[in-house]
PANU-582371 format. One record per residue: x, y, z of N, C-alpha, C in turn. Coordinates in pm, whole numbers, plus 50000, padded with zeros to 5 digits. Example, Ala and Ser with C-alpha at 12.3 -4.5 7.8 and 13.67 -1.06 7.14 Angstrom:
<pts>
n.east/n.north/n.up/ca.east/ca.north/ca.up/c.east/c.north/c.up
51319/49431/50780/51230/49550/50780/51320/49670/50780
51285/49775/50708/51367/49894/50714/51290/50003/50787
</pts>
This chain:
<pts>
n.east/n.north/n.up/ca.east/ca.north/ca.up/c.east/c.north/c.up
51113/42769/77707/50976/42724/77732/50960/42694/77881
50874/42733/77967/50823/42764/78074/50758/42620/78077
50736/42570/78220/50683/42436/78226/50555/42459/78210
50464/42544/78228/50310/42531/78177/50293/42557/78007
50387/42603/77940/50410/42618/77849/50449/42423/77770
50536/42327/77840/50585/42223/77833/50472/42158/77806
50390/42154/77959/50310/42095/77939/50203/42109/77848
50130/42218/77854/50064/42255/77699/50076/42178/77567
50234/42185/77603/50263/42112/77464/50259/41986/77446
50313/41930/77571/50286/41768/77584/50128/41719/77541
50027/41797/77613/49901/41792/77619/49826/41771/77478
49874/41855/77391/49866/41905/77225/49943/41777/77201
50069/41725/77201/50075/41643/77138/50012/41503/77152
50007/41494/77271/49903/41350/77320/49777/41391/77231
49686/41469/77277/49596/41482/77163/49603/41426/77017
49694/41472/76966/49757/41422/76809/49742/41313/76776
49782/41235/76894/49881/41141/76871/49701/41020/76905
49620/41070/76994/49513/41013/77049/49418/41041/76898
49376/41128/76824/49347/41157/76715/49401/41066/76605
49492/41028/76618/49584/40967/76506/49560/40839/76510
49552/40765/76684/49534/40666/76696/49391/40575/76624
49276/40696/76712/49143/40623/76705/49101/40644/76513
49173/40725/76476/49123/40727/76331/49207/40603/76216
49311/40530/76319/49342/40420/76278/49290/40307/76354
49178/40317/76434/49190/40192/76538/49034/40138/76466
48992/40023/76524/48858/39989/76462/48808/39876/76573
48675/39879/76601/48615/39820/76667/48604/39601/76617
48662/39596/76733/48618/39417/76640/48535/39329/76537
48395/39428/76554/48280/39410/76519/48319/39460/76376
48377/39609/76339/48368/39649/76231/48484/39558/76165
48558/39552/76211/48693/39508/76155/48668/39324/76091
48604/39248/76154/48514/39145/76120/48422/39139/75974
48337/39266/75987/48228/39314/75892/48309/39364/75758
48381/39468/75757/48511/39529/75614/48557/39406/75536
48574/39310/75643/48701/39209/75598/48597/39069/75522
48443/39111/75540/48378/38996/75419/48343/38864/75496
48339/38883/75700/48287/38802/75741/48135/38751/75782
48051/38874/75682/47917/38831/75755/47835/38946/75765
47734/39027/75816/47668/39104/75873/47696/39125/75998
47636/39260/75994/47738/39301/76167/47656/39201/76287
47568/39150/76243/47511/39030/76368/47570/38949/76359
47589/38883/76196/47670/38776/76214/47790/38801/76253
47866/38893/76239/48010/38908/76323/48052/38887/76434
47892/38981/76549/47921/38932/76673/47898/38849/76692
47833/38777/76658/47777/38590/76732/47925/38545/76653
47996/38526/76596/48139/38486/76600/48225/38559/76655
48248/38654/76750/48332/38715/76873/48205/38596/77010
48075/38666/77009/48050/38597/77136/48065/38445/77162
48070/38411/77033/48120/38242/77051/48210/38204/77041
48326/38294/77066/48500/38276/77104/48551/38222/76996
48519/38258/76872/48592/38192/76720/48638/38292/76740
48687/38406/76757/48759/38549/76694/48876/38542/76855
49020/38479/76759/49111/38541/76822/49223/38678/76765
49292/38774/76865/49367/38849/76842/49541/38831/76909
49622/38787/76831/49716/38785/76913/49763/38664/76977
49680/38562/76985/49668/38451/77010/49558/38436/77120
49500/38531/77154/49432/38527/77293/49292/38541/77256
49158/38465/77281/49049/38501/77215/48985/38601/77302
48965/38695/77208/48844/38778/77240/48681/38779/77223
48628/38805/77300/48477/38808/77280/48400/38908/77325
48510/39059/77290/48443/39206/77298/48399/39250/77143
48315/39265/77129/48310/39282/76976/48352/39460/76979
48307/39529/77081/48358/39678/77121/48470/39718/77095
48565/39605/77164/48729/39636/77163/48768/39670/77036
48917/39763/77077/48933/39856/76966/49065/39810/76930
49139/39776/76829/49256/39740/76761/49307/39827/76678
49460/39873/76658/49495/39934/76519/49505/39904/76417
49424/39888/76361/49425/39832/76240/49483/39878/76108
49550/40047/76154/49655/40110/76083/49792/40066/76050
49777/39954/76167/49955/39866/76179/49950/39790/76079
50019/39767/75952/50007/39689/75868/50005/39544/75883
50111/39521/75979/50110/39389/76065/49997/39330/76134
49909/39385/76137/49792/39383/76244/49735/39261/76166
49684/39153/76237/49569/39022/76161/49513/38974/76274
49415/38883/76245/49314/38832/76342/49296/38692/76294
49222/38619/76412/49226/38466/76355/49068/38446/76385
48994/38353/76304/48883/38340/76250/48847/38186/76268
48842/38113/76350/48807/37940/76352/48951/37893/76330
49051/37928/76375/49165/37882/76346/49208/37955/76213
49218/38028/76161/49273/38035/76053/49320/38204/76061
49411/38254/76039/49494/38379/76065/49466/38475/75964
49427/38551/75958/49391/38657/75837/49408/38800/75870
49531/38850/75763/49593/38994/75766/49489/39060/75759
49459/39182/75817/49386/39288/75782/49416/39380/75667
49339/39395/75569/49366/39478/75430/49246/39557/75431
49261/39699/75419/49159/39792/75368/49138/39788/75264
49164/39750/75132/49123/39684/75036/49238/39552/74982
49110/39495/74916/49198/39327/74876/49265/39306/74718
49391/39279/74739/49450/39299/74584/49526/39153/74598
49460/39066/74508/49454/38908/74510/49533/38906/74337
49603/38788/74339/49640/38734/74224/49601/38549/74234
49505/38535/74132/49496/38427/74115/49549/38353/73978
49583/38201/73963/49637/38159/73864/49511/38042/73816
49463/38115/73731/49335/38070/73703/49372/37947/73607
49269/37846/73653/49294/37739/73582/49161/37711/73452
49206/37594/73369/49099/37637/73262/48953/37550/73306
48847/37622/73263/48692/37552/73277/48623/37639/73379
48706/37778/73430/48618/37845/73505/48587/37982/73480
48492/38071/73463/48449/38169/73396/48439/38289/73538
48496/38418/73456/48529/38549/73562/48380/38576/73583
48307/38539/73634/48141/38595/73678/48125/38505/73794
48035/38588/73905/47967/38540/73987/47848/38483/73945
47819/38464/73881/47688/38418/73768/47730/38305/73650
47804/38250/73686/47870/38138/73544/47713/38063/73451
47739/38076/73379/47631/38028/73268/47695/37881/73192
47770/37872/73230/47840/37675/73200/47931/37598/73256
48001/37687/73330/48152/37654/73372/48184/37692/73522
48169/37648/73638/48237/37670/73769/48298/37860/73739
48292/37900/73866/48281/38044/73888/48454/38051/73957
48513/38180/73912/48668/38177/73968/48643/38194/74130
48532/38254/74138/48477/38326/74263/48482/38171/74393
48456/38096/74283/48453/37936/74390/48578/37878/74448
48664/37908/74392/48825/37898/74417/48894/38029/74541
48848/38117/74612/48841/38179/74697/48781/38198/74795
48816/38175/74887/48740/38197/74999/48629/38274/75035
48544/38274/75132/48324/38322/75072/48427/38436/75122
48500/38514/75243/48492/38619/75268/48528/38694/75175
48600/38702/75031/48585/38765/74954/48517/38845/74870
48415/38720/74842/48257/38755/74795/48238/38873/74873
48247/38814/75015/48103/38922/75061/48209/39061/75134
48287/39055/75060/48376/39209/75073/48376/39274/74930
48289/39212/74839/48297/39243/74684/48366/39289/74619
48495/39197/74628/48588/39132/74564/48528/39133/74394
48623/39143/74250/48523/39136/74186/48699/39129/74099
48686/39048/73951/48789/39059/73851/48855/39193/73822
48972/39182/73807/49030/39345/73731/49002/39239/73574
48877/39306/73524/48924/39226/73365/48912/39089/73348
48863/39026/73226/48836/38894/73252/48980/38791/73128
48943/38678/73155/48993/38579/73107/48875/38482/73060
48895/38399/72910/48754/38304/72862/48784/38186/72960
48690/38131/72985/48701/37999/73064/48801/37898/73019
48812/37892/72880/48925/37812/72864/49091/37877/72874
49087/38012/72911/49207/38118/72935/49264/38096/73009
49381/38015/73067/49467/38021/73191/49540/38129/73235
49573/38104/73346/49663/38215/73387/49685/38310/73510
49722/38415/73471/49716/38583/73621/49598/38634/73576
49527/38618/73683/49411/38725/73732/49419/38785/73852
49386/38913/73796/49368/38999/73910/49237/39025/73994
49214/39034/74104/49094/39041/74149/49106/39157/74282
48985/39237/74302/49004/39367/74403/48886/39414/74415
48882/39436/74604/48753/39534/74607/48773/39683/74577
48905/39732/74528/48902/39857/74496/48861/39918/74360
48739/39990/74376/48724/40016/74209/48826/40104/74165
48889/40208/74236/48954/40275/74153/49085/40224/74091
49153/40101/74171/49238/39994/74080/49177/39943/73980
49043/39859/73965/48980/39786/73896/48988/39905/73754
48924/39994/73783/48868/40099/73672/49052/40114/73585
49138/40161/73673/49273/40200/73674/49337/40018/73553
49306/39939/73580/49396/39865/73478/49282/39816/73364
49132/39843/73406/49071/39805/73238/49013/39938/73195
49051/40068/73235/49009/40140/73100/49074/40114/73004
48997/40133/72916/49045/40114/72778/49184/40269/72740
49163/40364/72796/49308/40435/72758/49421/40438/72836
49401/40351/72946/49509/40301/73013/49590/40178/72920
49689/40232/72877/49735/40109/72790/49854/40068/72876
49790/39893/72930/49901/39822/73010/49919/39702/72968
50027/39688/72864/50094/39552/72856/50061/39432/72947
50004/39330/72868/50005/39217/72887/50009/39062/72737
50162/38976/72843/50173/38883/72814/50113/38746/72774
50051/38720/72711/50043/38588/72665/50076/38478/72607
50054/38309/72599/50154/38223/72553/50061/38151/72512
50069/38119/72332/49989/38059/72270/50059/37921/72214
49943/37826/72241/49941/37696/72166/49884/37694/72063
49982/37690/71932/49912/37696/71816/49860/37526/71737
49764/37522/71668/49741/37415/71570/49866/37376/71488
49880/37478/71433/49963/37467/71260/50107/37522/71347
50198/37478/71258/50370/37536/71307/50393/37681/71286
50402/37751/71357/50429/37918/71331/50548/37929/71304
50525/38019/71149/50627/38056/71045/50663/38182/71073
50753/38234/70968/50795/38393/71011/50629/38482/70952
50605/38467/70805/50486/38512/70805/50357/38554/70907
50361/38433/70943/50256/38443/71077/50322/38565/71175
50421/38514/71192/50527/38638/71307/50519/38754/71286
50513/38822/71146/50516/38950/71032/50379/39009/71063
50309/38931/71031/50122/38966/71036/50126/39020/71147
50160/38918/71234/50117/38967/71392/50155/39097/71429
50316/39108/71420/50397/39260/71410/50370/39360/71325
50328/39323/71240/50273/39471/71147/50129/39504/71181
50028/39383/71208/49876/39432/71242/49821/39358/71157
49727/39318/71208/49631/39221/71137/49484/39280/71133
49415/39279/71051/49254/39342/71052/49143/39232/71127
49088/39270/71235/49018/39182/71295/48862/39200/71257
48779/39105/71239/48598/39195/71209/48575/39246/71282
48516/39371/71279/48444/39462/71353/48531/39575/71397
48672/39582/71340/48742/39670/71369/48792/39737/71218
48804/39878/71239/48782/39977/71154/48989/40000/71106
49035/39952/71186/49225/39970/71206/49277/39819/71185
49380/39798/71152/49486/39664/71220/49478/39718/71327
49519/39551/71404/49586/39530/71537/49669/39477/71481
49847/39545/71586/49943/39523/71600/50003/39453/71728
50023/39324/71717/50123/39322/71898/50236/39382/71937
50219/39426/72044/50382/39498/72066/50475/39407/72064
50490/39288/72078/50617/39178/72077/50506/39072/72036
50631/39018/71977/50620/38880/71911/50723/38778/71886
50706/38700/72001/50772/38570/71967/50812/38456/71986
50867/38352/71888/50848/38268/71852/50924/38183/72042
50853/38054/72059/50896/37996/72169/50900/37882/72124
50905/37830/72003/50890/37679/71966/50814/37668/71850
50752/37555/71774/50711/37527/71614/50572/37555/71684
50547/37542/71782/50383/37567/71780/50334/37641/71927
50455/37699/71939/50400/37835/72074/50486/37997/72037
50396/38049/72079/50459/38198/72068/50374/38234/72149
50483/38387/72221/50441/38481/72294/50370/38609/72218
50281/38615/72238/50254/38771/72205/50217/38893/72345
50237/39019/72317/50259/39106/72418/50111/39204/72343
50016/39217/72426/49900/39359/72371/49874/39455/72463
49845/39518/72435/49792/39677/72510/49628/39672/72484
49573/39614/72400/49404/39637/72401/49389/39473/72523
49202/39516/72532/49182/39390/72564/49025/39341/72502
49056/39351/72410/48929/39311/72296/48920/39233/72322
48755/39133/72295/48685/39044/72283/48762/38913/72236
48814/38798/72281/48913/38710/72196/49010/38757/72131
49059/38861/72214/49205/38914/72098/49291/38856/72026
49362/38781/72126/49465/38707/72107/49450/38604/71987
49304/38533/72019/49285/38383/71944/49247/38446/71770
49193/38583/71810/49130/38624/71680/49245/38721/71602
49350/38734/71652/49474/38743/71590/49559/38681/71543
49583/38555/71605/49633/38429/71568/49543/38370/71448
49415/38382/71479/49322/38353/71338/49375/38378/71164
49404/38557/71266/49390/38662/71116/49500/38612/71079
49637/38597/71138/49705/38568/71079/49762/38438/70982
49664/38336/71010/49698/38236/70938/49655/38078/70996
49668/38092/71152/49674/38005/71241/49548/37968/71352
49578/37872/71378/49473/37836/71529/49500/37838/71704
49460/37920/71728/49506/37916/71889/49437/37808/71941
49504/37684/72037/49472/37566/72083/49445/37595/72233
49550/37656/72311/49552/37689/72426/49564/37802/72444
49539/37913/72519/49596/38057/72601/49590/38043/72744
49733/38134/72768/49790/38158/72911/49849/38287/72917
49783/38362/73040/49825/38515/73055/49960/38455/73138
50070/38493/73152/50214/38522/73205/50210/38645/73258
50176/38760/73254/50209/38872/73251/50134/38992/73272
50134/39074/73353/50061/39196/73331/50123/39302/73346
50155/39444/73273/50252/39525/73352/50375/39452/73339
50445/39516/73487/50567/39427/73529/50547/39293/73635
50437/39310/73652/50397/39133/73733/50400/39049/73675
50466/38921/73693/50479/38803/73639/50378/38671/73739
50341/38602/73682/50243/38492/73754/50399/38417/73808
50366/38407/73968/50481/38338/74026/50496/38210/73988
50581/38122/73938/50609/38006/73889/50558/37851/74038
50577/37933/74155/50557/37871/74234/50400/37841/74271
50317/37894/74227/50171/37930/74200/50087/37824/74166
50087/37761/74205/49967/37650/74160/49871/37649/74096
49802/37568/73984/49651/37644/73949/49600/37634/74038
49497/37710/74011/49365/37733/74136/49389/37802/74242
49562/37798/74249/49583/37892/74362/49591/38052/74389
49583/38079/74489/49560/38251/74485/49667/38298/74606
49675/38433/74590/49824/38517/74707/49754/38681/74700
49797/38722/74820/49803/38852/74812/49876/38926/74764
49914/39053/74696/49953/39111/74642/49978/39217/74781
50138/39204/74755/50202/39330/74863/50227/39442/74778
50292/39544/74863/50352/39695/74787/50420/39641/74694
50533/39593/74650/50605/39512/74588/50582/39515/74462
50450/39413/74423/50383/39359/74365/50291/39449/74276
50242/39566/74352/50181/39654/74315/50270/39783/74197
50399/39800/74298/50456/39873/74203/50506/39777/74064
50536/39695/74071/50562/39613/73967/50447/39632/73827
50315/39636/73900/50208/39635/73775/50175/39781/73735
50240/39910/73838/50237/39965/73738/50352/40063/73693
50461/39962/73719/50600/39998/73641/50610/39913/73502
50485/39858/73459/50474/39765/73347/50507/39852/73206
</pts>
């Protein structure tokens, strides 16, 4: 290779590499706006009023351009540090008395337990839990995750842990494992696992996510569900370290886990 030939090539690859960059890089302003802080006015009047630092150093270009391809990449917001995510995959450990709607009709909204920039990145449940339901929830602005763990022919295991009324017998255990006939359904339901954790808790494991499944299985079979708690989705487990009310991001990790379930 001939040096005008070299260079050529150098030239071509800087190109690439300049291509590669700006289609990962993002303007402050936008990168502000994606992430659920506001309208693009309101974004800049928080760069021009020096709340928006990068790096530790505040900026007040709303123009300036960042990679926001670097996974590492975050920004700080009134003091407070926030990773950049092209979409948001949240696990919350929902506590009981609050209902999966932005619209609650009796009960405090899960949506209130997260921070507004979520909302307004429309953030929204994978799937709900009843207000009195504890537990793992999933929450994401990605529909094609969202769609991906509640169609109905996506069948993905999930854990639950019931407080029963009455002492659970083997009978009760039998029902559950062979299928129980619920109203309005034309088949038994069967749980994939069943079992016993004590005289008045058991785990059950389902693949549907019908209307009161759980409680209206525990019904059929004999018994009263007192309490429910999701444990489980997939291969994700609600971290023990998890607080109610509290919420975490969901890394790669985490992700393959739910759907190595």
């Amino acid at each position: 290779m001939n040096g005008s030939q070299w260079s050529d090539s150098r030239a071509r690859g800087a190109l690439r590499f300049l291509r590669c960059y700006s289609s990962l890089a993002m303007n402050l302003e936008s990168i502000l706006f994606t992430q659920g802080f506001g309208s693009r006015r309101q974004c800049r009047a928080l760069i021009a009023d020096a709340r928006v630092s990068i790096g530790g150093a505040v900026c007040t270009d709303a123009d300036a351009d960042f990679p926001t391809g670097d996974t590492t990449f975050s920004f700080t917001v009134d003091g407070v540090d926030w990773p950049y995510r092209e979409h948001a995959y949240l696990l919350l450990n929902k506590p009981a008395g609050y209902e999966c709607s932005r619209d609650p009709q009796h009960h405090l909204s899960v949506f209130s337990l997260l921070p507004p920039q979520f909302a307004g990145r429309g953030v929204q449940c994978v799937g709900r839990l009843d207000q009195d339901t504890t537990g793992l929830l999933l929450l994401s602005d990605d529909g094609k995750f969202v769609h991906l763990f509640t169609s109905p022919k996506r069948k993905v295991p999930k854990v639950y842990v019931a407080t029963t009324r009455h002492p659970i017998d083997d009978a009760q255990l039998s029902a559950l494992r062979d299928g129980v006939l619920l109203n309005g359904e034309a088949r038994p339901i069967a749980a994939v696992d069943v079992e016993a954790r004590g005289d008045h808790t058991l785990a059950l494991t389902v693949m549907e996510g019908k209307y009161h499944q759980v409680k209206r299985m525990i019904a059929a079979a004999g018994n009263r569900c007192e309490a429910l708690h999701r444990e489980r989705i997939g291969g994700l487990a609600l971290p023990e370290a998890l607080a109610r009310g509290a919420w975490q991001w969901l890394d790669e990790t985490d992700l393959g886990s739910l759907r190595s379930g």
